[in-house]
N, C-alpha and C positions, 0 to 999 in steps of 0.2 A: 504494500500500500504506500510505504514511502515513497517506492521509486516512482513507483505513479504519481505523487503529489511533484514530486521533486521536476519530472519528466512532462507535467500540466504546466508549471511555473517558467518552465526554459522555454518552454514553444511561446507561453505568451506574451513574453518580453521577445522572443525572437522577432514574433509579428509585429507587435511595437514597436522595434527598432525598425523595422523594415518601414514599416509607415512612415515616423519621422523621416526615415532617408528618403522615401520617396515624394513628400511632401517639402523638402527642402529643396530638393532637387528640382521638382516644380520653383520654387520662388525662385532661387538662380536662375532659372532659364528665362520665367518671366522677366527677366531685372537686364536681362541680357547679359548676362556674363558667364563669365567658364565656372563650373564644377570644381575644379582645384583651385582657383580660383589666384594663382598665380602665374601660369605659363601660359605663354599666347600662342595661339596655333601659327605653325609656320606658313609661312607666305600673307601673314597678315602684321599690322603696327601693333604696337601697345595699346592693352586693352581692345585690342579684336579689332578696332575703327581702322579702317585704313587699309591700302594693299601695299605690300614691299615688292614693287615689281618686280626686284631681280628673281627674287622668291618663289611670287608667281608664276614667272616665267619658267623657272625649275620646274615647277607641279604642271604645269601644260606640258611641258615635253616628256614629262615620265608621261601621264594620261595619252600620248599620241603614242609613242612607243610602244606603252603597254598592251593599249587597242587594235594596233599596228600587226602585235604577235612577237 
């Protein structure tokens, strides 16, 4: 019976957690910003605005290459 109680207790904080995160993770994206909320995806400026052409230009030529074969 304990492990059952113990084994109720962990799934429902699992679920809880998982909510919060997924509830968080909602408001970040509404807010527009990154999830880790430090590193900017490459080929773009700080805080996501902006493109860093040269960058850009990288990820277009892998994408045509890739497509290419």
């Amino acid at each position: 019976m304990t492990a059952w109680v113990v084994g109720a207790v962990a799934r429902h904080e699992s679920e809880y957690k998982a909510e919060r995160i997924r509830r968080k993770h909602g408001e970040v994206a509404l807010a527009g910003r990154s999830i880790d909320g430090a590193n900017c995806p490459f080929g773009y400026a700080e805080g996501g605005v902006g493109v860093i052409e040269a960058e850009a230009a990288e990820i277009r030529d892998a994408a045509r290459r890739i497509l290419a074969g």
